[in-house]
Short mmCIF file of the C-alpha atoms (twelve columns), coordinates in Angstrom:
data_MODEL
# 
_entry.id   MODEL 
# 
loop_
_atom_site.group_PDB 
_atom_site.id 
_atom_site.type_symbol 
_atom_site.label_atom_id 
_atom_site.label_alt_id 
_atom_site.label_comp_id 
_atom_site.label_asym_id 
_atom_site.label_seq_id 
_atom_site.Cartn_x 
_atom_site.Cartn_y 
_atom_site.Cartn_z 
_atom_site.pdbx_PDB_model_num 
ATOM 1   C CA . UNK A 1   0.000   0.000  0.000  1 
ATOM 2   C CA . UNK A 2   1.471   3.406  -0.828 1 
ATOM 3   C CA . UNK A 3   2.039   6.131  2.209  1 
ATOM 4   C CA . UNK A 4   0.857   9.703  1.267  1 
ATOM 5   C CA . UNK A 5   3.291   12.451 1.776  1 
ATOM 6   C CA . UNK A 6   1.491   13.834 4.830  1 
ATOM 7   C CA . UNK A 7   1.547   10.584 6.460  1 
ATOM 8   C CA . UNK A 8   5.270   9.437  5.818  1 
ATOM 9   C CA . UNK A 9   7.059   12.661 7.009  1 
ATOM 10  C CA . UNK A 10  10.974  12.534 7.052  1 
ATOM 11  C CA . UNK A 11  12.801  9.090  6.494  1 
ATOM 12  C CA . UNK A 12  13.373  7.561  9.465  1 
ATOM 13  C CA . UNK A 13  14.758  4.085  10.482 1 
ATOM 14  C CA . UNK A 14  12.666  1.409  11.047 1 
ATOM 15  C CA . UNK A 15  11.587  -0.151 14.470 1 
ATOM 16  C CA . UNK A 16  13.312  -3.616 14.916 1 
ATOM 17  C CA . UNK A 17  10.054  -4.933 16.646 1 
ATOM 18  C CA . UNK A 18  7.457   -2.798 15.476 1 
ATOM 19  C CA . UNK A 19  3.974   -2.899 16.868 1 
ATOM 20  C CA . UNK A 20  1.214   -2.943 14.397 1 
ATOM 21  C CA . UNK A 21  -1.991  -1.166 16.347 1 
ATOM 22  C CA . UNK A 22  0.413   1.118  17.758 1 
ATOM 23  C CA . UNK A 23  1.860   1.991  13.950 1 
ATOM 24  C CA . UNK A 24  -1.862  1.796  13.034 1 
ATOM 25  C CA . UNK A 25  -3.100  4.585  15.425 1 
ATOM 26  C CA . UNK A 26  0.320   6.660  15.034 1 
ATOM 27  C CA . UNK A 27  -0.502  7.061  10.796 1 
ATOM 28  C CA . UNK A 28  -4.242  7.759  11.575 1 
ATOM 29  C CA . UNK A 29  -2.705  10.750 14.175 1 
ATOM 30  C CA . UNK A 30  -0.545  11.407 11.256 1 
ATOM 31  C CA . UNK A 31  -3.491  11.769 8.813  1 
ATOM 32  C CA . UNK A 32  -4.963  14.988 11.116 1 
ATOM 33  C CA . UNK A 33  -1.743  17.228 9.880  1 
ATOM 34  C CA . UNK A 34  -3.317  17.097 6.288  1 
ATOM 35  C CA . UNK A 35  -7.066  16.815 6.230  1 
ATOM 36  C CA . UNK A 36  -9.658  18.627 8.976  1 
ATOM 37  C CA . UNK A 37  -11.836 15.592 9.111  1 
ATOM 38  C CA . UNK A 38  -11.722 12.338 8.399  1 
ATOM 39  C CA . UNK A 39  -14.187 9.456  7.850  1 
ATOM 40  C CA . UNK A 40  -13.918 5.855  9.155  1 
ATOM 41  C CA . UNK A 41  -14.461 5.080  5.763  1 
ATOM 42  C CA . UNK A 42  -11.357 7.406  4.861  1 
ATOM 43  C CA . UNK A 43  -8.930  5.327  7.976  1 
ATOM 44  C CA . UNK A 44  -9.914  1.825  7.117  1 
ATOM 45  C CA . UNK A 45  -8.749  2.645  2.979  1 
ATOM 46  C CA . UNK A 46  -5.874  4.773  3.937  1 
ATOM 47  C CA . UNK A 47  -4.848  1.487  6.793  1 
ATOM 48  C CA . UNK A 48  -6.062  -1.175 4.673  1 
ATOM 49  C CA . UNK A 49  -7.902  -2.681 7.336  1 
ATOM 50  C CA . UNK A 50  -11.496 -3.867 7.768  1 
ATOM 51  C CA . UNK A 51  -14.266 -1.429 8.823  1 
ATOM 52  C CA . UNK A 52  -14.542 -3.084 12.172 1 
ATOM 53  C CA . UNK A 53  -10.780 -2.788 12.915 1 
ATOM 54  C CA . UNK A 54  -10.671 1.161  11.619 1 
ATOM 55  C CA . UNK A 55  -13.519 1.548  14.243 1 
ATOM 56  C CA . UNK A 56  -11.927 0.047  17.061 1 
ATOM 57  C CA . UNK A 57  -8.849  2.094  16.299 1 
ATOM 58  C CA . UNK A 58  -11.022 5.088  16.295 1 
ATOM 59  C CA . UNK A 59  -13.203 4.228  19.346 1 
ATOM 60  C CA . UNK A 60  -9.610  4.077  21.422 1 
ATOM 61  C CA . UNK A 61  -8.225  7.673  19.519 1 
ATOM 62  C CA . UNK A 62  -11.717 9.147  20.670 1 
ATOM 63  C CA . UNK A 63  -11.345 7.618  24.269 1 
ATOM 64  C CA . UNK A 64  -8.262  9.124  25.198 1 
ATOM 65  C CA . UNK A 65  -9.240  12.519 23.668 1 
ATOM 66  C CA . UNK A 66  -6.765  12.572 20.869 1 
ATOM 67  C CA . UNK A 67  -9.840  12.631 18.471 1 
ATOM 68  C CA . UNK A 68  -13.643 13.645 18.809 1 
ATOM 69  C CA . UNK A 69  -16.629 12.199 16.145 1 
ATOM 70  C CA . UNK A 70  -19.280 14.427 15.398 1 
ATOM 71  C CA . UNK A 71  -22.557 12.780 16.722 1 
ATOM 72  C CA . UNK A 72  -24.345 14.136 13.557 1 
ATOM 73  C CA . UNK A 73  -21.911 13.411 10.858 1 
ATOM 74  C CA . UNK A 74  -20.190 10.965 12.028 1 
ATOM 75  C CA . UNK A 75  -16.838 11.958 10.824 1 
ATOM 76  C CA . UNK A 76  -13.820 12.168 13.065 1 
ATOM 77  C CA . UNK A 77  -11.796 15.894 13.995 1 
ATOM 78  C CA . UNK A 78  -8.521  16.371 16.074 1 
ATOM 79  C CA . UNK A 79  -9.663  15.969 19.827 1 
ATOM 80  C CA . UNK A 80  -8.212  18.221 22.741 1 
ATOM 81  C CA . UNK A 81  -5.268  16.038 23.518 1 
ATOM 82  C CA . UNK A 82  -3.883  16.179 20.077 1 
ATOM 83  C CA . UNK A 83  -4.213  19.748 20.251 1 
ATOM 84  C CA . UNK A 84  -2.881  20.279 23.818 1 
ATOM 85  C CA . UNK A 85  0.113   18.186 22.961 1 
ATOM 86  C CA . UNK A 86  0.572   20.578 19.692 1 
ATOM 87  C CA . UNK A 87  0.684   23.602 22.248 1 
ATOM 88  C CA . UNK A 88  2.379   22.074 24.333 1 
ATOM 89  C CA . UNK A 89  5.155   21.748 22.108 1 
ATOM 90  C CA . UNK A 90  4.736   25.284 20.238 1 
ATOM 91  C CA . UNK A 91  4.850   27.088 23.868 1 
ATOM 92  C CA . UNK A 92  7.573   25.685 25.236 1 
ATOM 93  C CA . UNK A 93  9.762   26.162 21.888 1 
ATOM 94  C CA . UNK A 94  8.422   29.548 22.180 1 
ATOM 95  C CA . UNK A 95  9.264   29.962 25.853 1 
ATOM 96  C CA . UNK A 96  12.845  28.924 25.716 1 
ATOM 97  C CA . UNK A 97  13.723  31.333 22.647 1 
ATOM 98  C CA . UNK A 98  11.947  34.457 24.857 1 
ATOM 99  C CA . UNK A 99  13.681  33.021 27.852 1 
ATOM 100 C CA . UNK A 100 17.329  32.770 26.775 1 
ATOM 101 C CA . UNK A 101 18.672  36.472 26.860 1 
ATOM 102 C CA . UNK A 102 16.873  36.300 30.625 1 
ATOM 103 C CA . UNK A 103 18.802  32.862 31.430 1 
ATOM 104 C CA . UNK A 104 22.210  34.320 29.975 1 
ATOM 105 C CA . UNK A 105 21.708  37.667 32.238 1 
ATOM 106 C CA . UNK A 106 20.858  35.466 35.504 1 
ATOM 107 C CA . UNK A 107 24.177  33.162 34.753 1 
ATOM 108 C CA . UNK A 108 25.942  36.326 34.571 1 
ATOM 109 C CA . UNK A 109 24.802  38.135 38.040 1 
ATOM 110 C CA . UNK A 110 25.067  34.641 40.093 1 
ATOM 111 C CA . UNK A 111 27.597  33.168 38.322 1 
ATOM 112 C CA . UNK A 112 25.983  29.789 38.754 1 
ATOM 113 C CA . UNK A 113 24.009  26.875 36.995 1 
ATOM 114 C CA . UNK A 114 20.321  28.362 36.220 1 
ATOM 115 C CA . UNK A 115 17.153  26.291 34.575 1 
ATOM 116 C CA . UNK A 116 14.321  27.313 32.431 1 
ATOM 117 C CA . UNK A 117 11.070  24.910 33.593 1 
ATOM 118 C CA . UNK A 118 7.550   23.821 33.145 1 
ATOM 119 C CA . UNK A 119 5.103   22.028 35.181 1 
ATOM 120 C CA . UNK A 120 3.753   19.075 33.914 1 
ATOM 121 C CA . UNK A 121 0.976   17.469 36.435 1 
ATOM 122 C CA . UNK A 122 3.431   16.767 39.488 1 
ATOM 123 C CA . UNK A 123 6.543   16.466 37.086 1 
ATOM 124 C CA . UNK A 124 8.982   19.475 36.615 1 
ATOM 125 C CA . UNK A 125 10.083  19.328 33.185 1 
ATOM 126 C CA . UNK A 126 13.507  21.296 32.459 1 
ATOM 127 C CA . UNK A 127 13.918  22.952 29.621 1 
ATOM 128 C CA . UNK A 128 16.884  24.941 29.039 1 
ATOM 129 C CA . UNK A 129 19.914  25.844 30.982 1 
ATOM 130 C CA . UNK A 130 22.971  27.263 30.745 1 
ATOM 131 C CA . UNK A 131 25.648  25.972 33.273 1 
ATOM 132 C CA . UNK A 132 28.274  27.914 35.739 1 
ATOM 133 C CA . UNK A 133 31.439  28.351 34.357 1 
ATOM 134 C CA . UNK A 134 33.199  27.185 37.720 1 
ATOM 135 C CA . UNK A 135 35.223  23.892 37.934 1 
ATOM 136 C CA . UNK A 136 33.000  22.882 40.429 1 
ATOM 137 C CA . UNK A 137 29.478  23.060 39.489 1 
ATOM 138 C CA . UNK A 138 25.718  22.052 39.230 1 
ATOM 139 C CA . UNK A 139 25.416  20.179 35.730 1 
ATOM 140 C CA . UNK A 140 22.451  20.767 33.570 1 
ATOM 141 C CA . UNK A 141 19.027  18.665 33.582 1 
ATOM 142 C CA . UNK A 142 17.795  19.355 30.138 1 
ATOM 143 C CA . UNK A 143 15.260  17.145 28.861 1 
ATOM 144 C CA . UNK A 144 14.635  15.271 32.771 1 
ATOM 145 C CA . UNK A 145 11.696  15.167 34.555 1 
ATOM 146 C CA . UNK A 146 11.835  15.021 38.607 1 
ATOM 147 C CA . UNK A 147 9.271   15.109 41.293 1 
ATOM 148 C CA . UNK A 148 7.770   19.113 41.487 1 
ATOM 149 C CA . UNK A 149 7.941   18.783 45.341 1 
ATOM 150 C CA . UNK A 150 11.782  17.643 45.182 1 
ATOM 151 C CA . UNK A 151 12.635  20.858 43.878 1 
ATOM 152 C CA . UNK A 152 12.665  24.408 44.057 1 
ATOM 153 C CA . UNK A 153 11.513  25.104 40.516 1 
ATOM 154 C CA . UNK A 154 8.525   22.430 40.754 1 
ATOM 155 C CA . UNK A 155 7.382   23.720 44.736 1 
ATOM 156 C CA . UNK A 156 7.821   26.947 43.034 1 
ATOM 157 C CA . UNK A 157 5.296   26.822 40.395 1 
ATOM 158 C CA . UNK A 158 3.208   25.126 42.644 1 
ATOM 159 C CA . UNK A 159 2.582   27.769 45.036 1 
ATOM 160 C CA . UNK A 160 1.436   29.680 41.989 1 
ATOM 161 C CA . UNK A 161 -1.391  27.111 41.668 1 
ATOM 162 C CA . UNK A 162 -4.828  27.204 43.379 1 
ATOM 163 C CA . UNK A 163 -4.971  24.857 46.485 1 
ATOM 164 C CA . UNK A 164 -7.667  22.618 44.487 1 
ATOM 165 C CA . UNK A 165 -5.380  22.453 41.565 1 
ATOM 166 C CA . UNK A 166 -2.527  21.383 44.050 1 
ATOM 167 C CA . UNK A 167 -4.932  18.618 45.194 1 
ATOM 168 C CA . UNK A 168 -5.764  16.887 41.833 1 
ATOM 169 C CA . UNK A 169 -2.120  16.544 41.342 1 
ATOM 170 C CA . UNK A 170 -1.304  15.624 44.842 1 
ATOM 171 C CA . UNK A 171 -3.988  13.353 45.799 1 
ATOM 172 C CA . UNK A 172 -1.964  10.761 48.140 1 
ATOM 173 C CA . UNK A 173 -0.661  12.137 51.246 1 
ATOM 174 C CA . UNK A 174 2.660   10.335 50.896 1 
ATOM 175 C CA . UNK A 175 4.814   11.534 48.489 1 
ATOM 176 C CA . UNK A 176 7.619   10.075 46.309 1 
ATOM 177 C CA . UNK A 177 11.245  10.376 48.028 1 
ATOM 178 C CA . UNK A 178 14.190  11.369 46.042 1 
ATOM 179 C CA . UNK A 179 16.752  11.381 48.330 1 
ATOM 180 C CA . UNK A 180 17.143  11.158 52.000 1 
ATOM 181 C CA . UNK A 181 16.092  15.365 52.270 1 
ATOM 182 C CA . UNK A 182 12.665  14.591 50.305 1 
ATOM 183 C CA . UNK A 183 10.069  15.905 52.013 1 
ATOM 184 C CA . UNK A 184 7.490   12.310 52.072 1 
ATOM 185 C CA . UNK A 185 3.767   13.975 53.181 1 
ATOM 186 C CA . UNK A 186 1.716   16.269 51.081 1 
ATOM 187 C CA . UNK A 187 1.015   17.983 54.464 1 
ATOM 188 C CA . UNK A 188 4.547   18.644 54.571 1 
ATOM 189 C CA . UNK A 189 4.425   19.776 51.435 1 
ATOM 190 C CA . UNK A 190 1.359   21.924 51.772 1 
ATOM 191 C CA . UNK A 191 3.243   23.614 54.679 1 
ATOM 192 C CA . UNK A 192 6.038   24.861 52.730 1 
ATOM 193 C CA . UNK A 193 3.746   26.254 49.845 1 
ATOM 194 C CA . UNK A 194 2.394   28.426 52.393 1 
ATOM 195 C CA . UNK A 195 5.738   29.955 53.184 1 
ATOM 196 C CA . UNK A 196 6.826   30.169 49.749 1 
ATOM 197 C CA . UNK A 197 3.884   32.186 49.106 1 
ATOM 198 C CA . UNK A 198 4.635   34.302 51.725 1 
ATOM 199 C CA . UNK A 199 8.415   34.472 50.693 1 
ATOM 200 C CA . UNK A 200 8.194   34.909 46.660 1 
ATOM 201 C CA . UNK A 201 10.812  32.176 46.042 1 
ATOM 202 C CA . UNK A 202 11.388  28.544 47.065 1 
ATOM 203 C CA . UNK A 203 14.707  26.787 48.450 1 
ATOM 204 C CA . UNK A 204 16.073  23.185 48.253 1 
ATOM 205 C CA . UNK A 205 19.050  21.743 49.867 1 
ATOM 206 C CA . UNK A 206 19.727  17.983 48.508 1 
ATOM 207 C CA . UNK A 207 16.124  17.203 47.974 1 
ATOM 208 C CA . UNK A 208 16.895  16.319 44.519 1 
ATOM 209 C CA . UNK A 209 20.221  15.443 44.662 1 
ATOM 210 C CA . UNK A 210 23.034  15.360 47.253 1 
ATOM 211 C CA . UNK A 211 25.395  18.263 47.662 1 
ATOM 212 C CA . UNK A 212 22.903  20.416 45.565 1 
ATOM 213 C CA . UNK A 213 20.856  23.103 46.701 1 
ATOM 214 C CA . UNK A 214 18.696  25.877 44.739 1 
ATOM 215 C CA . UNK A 215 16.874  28.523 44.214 1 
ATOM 216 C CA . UNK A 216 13.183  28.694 42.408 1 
ATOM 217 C CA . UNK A 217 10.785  31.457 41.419 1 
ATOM 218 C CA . UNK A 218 7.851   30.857 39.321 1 
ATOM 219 C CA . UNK A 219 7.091   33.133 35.900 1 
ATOM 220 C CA . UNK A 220 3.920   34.002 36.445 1 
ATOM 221 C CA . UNK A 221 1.715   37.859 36.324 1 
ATOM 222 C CA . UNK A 222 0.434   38.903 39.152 1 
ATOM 223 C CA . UNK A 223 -3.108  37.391 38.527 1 
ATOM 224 C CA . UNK A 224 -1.867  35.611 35.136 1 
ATOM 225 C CA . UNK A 225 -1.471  32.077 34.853 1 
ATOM 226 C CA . UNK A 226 1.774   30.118 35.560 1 
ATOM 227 C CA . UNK A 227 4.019   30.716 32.801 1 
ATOM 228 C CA . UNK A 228 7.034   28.535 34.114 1 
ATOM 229 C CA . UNK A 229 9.773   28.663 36.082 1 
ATOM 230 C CA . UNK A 230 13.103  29.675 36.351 1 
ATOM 231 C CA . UNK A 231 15.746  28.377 39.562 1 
ATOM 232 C CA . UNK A 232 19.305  28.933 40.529 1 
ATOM 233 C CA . UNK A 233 21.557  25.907 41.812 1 
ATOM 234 C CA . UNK A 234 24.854  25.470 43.132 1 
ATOM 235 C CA . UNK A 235 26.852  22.823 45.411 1 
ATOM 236 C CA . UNK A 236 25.913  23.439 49.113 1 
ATOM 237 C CA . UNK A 237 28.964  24.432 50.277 1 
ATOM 238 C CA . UNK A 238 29.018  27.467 48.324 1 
ATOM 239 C CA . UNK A 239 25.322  28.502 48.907 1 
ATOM 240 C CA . UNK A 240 25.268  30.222 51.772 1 
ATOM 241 C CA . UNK A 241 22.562  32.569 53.574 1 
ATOM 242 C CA . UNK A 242 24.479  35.914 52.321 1 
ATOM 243 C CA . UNK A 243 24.786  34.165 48.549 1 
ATOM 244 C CA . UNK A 244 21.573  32.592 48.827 1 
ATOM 245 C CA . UNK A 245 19.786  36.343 49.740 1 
ATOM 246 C CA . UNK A 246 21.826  37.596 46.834 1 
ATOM 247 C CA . UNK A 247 21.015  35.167 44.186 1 
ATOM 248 C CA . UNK A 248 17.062  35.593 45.315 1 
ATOM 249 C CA . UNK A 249 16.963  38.890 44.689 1 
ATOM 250 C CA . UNK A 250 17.911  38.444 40.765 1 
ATOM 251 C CA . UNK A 251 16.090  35.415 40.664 1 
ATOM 252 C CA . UNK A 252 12.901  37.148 41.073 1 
ATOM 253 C CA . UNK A 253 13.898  40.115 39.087 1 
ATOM 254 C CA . UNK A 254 14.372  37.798 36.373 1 
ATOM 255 C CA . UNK A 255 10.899  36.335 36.790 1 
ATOM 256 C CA . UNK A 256 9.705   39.702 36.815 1 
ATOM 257 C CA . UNK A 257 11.599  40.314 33.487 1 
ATOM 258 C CA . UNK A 258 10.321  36.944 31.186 1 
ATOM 259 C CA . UNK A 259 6.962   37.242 32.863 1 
ATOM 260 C CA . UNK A 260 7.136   40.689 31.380 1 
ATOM 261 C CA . UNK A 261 8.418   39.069 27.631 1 
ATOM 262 C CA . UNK A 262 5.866   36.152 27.259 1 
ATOM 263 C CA . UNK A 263 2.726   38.306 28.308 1 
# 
């Protein structure tokens, strides 16, 4: 059967043990980048399966949200998770490019390691990051994912978050321990979202990783919605009160400054 131009993309190698519903679903996904709506009709030609197996693919594409049918036409459009996923994607390309000149002016003042992050559910996902220049230094985490509550970028941007929002993504009361200095209760947790509130900026000594402390301030507007997060880390040793004060104060000022940018 010959692949449409929309549906094959860019050459790409093969899958030694390739899954054939899963390859299935992926080209009907696939088949939303060049047509608004499609018919079952359309997915069962385009597969080369039977009508009952293009509807079962469909039926599990319209469970999970990443299509919707119309109830009086019956044909099938991209569904919210397809589209979120596309944003997704688009705003955080978009909010690394705005964010750069801001990340290269906070490695200057603090001369240390500083992220660019989002929150994803109860993940911190890290972005960007452009690392000290000292021997001894905190390497980057682009790419990673780690426990929101493990760090001071993720309890950051959750303290911009309503306390039912914190809730859905929180909903055990113990939490998942990182390292020995992981706080292990939502409680606990709930605590110290109160004082970062208070205090503008969040703090983490070895909760992620031993020997490693940091610095996190949300990008948000004043009663905008989060907009990420931005954090400053360096070994222990050399974070102390006086640096730690010092490295605050341009840590929110660069908030201030990208918050400014994206809005």
């Amino acid at each position: 059967m010959q692949t449409s131009a929309a549906e094959a993309g860019p050459a790409r190698p093969a899958p030694q043990y390739p899954i054939e519903s899963v390859d299935r679903a992926l080209r009907l996904l696939r088949m939303f980048s060049a047509t608004r709506e499609l018919r079952l009709s359309d997915a069962r030609d385009a597969l080369g399966v039977g009508q009952s197996t293009a509807h079962r693919l469909m039926a599990m594409l319209v469970h999970h949200g990443f299509v919707d049918q119309d109830p009086a036409s019956r044909v099938y459009r991209a569904g919210p998770a397809l589209v979120e996923i596309g944003l997704s994607v688009v705003n955080q390309m978009d909010l690394r490019a705005v964010a750069r000149p801001v990340l290269q002016w906070l490695s200057e003042t603090t001369g240390e390691t500083v992220h660019l992050g989002s929150l994803e559910g109860n993940q911190v996902r890290f972005l960007d990051v452009i690392e000290s220049d000292r021997a001894l230094r905190v390497s980057g985490r682009v790419g990673r994912t780690l426990p929101a509550h493990a760090t001071s970028l993720g309890k950051a941007m959750l303290a911009r978050l309503p306390d039912d929002q914190i809730a859905q993504r929180y909903p055990d009361e113990v939490l998942g321990q990182v390292t020995t200095k992981t706080m292990t209760s939502r409680s606990t947790l709930l605590a110290e979202i109160e004082r970062i509130r208070r205090r503008g900026y969040a703090l983490n000594a070895g909760e992620s990783e031993d020997g490693v402390s940091s610095i996190g301030c949300a990008v948000a507007r004043p009663d905008g919605p989060l907009l990420g997060g931005l954090s400053v880390a360096a070994p222990t040793g050399r974070m102390t009160k006086a640096q730690r004060d010092d490295h605050a104060v341009a840590l929110v000022e660069g908030c201030r400054r990208l918050a400014e940018k994206l809005v």
